[in-house]
N, C-alpha and C positions, 0 to 999 in steps of 0.2 A: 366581255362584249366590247367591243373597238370604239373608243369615241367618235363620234362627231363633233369636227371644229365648229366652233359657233363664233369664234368672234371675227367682226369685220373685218377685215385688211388682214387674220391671219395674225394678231398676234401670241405671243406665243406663251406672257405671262399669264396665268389664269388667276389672277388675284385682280381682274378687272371684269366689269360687269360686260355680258355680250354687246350692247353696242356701244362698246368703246370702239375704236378703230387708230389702222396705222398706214401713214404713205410710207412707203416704201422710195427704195432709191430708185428703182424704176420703173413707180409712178413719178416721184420727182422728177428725170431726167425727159418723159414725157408732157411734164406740165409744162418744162423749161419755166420755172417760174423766177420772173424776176421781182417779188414782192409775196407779201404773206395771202394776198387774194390770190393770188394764183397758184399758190402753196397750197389751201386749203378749197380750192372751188368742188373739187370731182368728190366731198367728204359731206355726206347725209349730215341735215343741222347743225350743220359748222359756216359760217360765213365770216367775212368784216364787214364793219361799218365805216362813216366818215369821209365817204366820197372817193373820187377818183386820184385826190392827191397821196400817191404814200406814206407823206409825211402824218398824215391823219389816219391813216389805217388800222384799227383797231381789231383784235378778234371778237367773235361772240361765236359762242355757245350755246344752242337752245335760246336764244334772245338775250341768254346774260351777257352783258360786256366784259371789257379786258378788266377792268378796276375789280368784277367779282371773279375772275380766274386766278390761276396758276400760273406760271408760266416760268421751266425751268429750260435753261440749253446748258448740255453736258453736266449738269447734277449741280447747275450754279442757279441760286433764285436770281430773277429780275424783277426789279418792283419800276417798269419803264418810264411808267405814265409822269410826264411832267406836264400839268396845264393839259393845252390842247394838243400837244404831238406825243400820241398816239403809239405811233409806228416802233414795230418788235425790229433795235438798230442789230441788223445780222444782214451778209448778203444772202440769198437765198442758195445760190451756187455750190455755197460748202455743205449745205444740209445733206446729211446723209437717211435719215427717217423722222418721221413726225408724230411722236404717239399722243392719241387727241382721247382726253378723259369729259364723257359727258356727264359725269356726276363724280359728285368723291370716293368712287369706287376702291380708290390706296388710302388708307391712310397714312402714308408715305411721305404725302405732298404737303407744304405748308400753304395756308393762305385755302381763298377762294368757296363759293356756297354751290358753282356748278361746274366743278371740274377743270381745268384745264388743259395747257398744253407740255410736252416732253419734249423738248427740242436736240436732237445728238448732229454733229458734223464730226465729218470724214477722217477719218486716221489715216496713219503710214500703209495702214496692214489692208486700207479699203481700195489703195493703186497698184497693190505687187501682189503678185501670185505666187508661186513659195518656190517657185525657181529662180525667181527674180530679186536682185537684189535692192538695185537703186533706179530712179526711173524718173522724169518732169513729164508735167504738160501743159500743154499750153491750149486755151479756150478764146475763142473769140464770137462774140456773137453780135444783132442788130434788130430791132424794133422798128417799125414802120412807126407807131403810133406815136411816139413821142421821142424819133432819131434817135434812140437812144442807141449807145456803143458801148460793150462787153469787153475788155480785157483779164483775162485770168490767167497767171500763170503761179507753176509747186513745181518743189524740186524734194523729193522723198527718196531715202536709204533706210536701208535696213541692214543692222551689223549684229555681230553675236549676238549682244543681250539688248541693245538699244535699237528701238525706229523714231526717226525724225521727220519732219514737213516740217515746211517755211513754204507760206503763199502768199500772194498777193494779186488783189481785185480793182478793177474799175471800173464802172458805170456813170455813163454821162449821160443825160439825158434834156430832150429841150423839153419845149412844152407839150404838153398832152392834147392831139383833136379827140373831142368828144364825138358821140354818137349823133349829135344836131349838125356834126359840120363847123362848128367853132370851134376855137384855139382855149385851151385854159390857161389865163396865163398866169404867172407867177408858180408854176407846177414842175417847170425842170428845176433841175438838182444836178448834184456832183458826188458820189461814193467813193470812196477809200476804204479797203479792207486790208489790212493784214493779220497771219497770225502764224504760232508756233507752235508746234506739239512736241512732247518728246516722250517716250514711253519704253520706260528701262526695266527686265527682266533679274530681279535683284536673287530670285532664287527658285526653286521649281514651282512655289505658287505664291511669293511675292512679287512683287511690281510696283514701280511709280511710276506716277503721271507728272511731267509738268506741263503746262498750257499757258499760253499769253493770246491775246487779240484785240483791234484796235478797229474800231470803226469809225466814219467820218465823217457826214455828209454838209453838204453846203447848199443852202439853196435859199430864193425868196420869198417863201409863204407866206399868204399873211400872219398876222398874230394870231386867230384862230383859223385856220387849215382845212374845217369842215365847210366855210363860205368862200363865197366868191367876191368881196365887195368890192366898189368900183376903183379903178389905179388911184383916182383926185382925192380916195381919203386916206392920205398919207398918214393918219395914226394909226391907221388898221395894218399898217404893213412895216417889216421888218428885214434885216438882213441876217440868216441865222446859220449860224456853226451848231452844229449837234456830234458830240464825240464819247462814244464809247471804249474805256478801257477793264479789261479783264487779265484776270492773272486766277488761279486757282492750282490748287498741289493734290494729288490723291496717291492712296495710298490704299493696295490690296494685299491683302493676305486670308487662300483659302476663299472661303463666304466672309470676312469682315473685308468693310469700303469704307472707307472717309475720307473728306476730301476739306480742306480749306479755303475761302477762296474771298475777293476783293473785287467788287463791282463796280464802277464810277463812269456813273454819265452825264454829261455837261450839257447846258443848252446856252449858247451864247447869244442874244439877240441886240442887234444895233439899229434901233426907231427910224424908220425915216423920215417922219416930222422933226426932231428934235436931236439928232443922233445922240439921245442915251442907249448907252450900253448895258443891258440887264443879262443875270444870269441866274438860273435855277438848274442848281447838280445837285444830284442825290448820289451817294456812295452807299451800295448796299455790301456789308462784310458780315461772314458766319464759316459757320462747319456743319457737316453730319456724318453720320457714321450708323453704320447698320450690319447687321448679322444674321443670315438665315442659317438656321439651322435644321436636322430634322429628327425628329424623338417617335420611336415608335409609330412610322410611317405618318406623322404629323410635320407640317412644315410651320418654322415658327419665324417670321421675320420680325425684330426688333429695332429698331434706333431713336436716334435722337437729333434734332435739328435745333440751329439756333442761329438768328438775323437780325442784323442789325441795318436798319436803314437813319443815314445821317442826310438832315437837308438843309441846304444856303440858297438864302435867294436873296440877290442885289441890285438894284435900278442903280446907278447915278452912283457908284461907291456906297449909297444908305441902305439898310435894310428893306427888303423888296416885302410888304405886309401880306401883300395877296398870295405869295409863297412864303410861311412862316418859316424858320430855322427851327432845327429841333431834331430830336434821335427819338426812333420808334424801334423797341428790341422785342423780339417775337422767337419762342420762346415752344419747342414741341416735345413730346417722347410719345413714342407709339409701340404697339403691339399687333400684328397681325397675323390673323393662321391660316393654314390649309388643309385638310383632311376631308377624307371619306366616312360619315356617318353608315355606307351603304355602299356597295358595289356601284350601283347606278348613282349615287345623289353625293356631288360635290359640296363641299360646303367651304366658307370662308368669312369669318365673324374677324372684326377687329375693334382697336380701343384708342383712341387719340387725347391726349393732356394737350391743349395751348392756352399758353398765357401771353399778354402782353403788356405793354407800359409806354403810353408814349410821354416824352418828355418835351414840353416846348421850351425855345431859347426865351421867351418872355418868361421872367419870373414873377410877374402879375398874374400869367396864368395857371391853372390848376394841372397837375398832371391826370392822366387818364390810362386805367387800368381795368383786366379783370383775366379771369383766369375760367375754363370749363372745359368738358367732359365731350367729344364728339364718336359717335359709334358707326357700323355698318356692317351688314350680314348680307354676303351672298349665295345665291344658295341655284344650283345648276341639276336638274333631272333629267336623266337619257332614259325616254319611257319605253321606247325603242332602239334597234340599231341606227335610225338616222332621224330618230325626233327625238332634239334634247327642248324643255322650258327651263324658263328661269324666273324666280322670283327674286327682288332685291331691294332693299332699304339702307340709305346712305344719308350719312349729315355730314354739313359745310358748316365751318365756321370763317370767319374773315373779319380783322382787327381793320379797325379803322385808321385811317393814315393821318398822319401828322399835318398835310397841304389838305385834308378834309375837315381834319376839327376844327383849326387853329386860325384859318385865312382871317385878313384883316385888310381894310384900307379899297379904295379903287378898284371896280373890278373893268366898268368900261365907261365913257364921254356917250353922252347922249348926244342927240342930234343937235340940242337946241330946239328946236321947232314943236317935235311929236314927241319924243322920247328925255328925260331928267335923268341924269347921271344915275350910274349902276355901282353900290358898294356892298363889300363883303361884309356877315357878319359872324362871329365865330361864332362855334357850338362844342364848347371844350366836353359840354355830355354826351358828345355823338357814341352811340351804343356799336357795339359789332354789332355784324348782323349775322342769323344763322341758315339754316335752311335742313328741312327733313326730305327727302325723296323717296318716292316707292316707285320700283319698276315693274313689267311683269311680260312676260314675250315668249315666242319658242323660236327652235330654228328645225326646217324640216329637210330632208332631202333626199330627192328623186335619181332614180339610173344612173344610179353608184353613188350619189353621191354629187354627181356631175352639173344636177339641177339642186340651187334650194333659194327656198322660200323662208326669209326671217319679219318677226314680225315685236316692236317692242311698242309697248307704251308707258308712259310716267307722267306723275304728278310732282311738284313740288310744291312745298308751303316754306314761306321763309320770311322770318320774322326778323323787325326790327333793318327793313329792308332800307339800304342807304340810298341819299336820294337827293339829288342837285337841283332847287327850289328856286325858282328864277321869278320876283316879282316886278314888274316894271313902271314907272309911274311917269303921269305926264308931263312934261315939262312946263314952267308955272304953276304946278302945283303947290308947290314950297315942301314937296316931299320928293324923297329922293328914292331909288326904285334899289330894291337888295339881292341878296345871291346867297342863299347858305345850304349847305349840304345836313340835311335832316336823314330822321327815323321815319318809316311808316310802317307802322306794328305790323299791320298784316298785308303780304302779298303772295299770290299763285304763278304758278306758270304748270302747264297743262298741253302734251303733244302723245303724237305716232310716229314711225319710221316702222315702213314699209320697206322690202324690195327683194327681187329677184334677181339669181345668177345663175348664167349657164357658162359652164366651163368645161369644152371639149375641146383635143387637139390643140390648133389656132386660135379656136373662138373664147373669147371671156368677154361676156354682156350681159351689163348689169343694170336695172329697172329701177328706180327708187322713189318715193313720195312720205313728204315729210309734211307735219303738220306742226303747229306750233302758237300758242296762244297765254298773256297774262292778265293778271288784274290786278289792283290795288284795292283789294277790298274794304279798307279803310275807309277810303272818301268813294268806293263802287265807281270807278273809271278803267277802263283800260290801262297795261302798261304798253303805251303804244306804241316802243321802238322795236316790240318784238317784229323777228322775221314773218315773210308773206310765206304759205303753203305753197310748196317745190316739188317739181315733178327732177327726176334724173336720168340721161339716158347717157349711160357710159357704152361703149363698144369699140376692145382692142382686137387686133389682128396680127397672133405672131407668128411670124418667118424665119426660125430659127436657122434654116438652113441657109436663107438668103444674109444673114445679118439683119433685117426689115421687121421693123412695129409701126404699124397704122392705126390709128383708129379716129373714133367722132366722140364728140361729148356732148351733149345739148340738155341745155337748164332752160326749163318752163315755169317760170313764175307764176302765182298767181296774182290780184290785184287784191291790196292790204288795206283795209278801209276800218280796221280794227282802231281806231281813236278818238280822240276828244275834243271836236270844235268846241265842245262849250266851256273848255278851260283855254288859258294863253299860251298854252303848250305849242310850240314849235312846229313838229311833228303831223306831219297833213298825209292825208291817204295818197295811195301809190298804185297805178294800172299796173295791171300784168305784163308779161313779155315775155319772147321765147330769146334765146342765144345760142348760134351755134358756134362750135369750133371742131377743126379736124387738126392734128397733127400727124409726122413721120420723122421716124429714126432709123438711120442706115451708116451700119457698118462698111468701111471702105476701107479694102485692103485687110489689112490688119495692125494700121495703127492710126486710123482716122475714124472719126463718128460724125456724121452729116445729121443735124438736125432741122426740122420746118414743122411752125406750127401756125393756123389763120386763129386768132380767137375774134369773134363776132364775126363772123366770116358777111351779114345780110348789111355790117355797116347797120345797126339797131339803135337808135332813139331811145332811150331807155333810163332809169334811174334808179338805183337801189332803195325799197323803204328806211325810211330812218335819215336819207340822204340829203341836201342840200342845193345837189350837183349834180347836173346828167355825167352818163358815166362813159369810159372810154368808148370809142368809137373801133372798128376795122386794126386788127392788130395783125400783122405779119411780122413771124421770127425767125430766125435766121439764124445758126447756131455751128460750128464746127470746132472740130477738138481734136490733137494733136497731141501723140504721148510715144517716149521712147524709152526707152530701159535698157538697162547692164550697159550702159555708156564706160 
């Protein structure tokens, strides 16, 4: 009996649960996206948080944020998060696919309780076609919304055994108008990208990789990125360098992979009340290595992963307390299978060891350890020629970080007036936290095939849920208000994803509505950053003959009232809205590509939940690209 694809986007690993999903490079090249929101907009319960500045941009997941994901590009972990900037430092431009896990469907991946992301960019072999040997090109693109200017240019060969690229990126950007008609300011920025690939043919099925890349950005957000506060309170703002360098080595032979690799991102901030210079880098370094194999028509993947995250943080030349020093080594081996119980009924059980150890540079404080057991069984039936269901149970684990247990000292200046200074307290017993998941769904499909209809729903429970405790007290009080990153034994998160596609000819239009909801049932409150319920109307149009892709996208919000006045929590209900945008792609010639995309095309008033900030306004892009070869 012929399978029926079931998972979204078409990927093509089946050791993930149906609605995991994958952009593609041309969904990318249609998003033209110059940031991780517009990377991940057109992707069912996938969004970011953090407002309209990039700097702040965060991913979520079914309402988990970035601190409980994953997040690897090219098989290298990033553990990004410093303080308040957010932002995955990659240009968008290199991204060649996105594979987006909405639960811990591999256990493959280190870290996270609800999945994450797979990030891959572009190799030599993704600009040359096999008669082609060496080739550049060159991109330039334009932003209505925040002026922003595109320069991209690679120069790629391909020789016997070796393919090379060398790129280089820039984006400028001023400030952002928002959907109100006002200027955000303090929201341009300056990007620098470079990077290096090289991938040498050592024997008929070895290979190595080398990879270098270097990311830059310059801008002046305030110290926290998710507000807006006024320019006259010059301690809220800062002058900030942010740099990422990567280097990583791999090595294939056959089904074994490993790869080596050195992560190091810097945050450099200069006060502008005071001009102290403060700095918080973390250097993430490890390896992994993996082998699939296959034994009596069972597929067995194996490996082993191991990370190290080192962090420094310094104000004024002294120890910066509210970012501790210290090494956090994280620590995996896994087992995962593939086999047919059954003609019809796939199956895919796995086993994950993590341990970990954080070590703080205070040797007053206690180190922090612990080691367990994560599983996950997927299980896929095709009861028909074009209805498969699925059933699936996946666990998360996720080690607590070093900038979570440890912080000390100063977290913010009260006002004086209404608000008494905000200081950290550590919690050297902060627990991981875990998470169990159950999915269950089918996918069906109609005249051929052409039509289908998928439908999934899950639960999760996750325990020992980490959680940033913000209490604040009044000024004259004679009590000072605190900040500590806590456990809450018990929380849910509880959704749907719906939707339909028809795919004939030219047409692929696709329907979507997502539901999504948590609680803290500890203290019986909402968790109220989760996302509002999303309506999706994707619809392309291609023209293959013409070179020509058209299409609309339009995101219908609903209004998110899921939260908690009666606590001090931040976090206030959010009206709905609709959003459209249309883009086009046209080939010209035969070595130009014309790019035009409107996103908010109505100029929309609008704000993300969880948000701070109204969000961009009327975007026009503007996109051309330029490529020659066997020069």
């Amino acid at each position: 009996m012929e399978q029926l694809e079931v998972v979204e986007g078409h990927i093509p690993n089946k050791k993930v649960a149906p609605s995991d999903a994958i952009i593609t490079t041309e969904e990318l090249n249609a998003l033209q996206a110059s940031s991780m929101d517009d990377v991940l907009k057109s992707t069912t319960a996938v969004t970011t948080q953090g407002g309209p500045r990039s700097t702040s941009e965060a991913p979520q997941i079914r309402g988990l944020d970035s601190s409980k994901l994953f997040l690897y590009i090219d098989g290298v972990k990033h553990n990004f998060r410093t303080d308040h900037s957010t932002m995955v430092p990659i240009d968008s431009s290199e991204l060649k696919e996105v594979q987006v896990f909405k639960s811990n469907s591999s256990v493959e991946f280190s870290g996270g309780i609800g999945g994450g992301l797979v990030l891959k960019t572009k190799d030599p072999e993704d600009y040359l076609q096999r008669n082609q040997v060496n080739g550049a090109t060159v991109k330039t693109g334009f932003d209505s919304v925040n002026n922003e200017k595109l320069i991209n240019a690679k120069i790629y060969e391909k020789r016997k055994k070796t393919n090379l690229m060398f790129g280089f990126t820039n984006r400028e950007a001023e400030n952002t108008e928002l959907g109100n008609g006002k200027e955000l300011n303090n929201s341009s920025y300056n990007d620098l990208t470079a990077q290096m690939k090289v991938n040498t043919q050592l024997s008929a099925n070895k290979k190595l990789t080398l990879a270098a890349s270097y990311f830059q950005r310059e801008d002046e957000a305030p110290i926290n990125p998710t507000l807006n506060p006024p320019g006259t309170f010059t301690d809220l703002y800062s002058d900030n360098l942010g740099e990422r360098q990567t280097y990583d080595v791999g090595f294939e032979a056959g089904s074994f992979e490993t790869k080596v690799f050195v992560n190091d991102y810097k945050l450099n901030k200069k006060h502008k009340d005071s001009g102290d210079e403060e700095l918080r880098q973390i250097t993430t370094s490890g390896f992994n290595a993996k082998k699939i194999s296959e034994i009596e028509k069972v597929s067995i993947q194996t490996g082993l992963d191991f990370n190290q995250d080192a962090l420094k943080g310094q104000l004024a030349n002294a120890n910066l307390a509210s970012y501790p020093g210290g090494t956090s080594n994280v620590f995996g081996a896994y087992t995962q299978l593939e086999f047919r119980p059954h003609r019809q009924w796939l199956m895919s059980p796995g086993v994950r060891l993590n341990s970990y150890e954080l070590k703080p540079s205070d040797a007053n404080m206690p180190t922090n350890q612990a080691t367990a057991l994560t599983k996950k069984l997927l299980n896929q039936f095709q009861v028909s020629k074009s209805t498969v269901i699925h059933a699936n149970y996946t666990e998360g684990f996720n080690a607590p970080r070093i900038q979570y247990a440890y912080p000390d000292g100063l977290h913010h200046r009260g006002d004086g007036v209404i608000v008494a200074d905000n200081y950290f307290i550590p919690n050297p017993n902060l627990e991981h936290e875990t998470s169990q998941t159950y999915e269950a769904g089918f996918v069906m499909g109609f005249m051929d095939d052409s039509f289908k209809l998928s439908y999934n729903y899950y639960v999760g429970q996750m325990k020992d849920y980490i959680y940033l405790q913000k209490i604040d007290q009044m000024a004259g009080s004679g009590t000072n208000g605190t900040t500590q990153f806590i456990n809450i034994p018990d929380a849910d998160i509880e959704g749907s994803e719906i939707s339909a596609q028809y795919l004939q000819n030219i047409w692929d239009v696709k329907v979507a509505y997502t539901t999504a909801k948590g609680y803290n049932e500890t203290l019986g409150i909402y968790l109220s950053d989760m996302p509002a319920n999303q309506y999706l109307f994707d619809v392309k149009m291609h023209q293959d003959k013409y070179g020509l892709t058209m299409g609309y996208l339009g995101i219908m919000t609903m209004a998110q009232n899921k939260v908690n006045p009666q606590t001090i929590e931040r976090t206030t209900a959010t009206p709905g809205y609709f959003i459209h945008s249309v883009f086009m792609n046209k080939k010209i010639m035969k070595d130009f590509n014309l790019s035009l995309r409107v996103d908010n095309m109505t100029n929309k008033d609008y704000r993300k939940h969880a948000s701070f900030i109204p969000d961009a306004g009327r975007s026009i892009k503007l996109g051309l690209e330029y490529q020659i070869t066997n020069f």
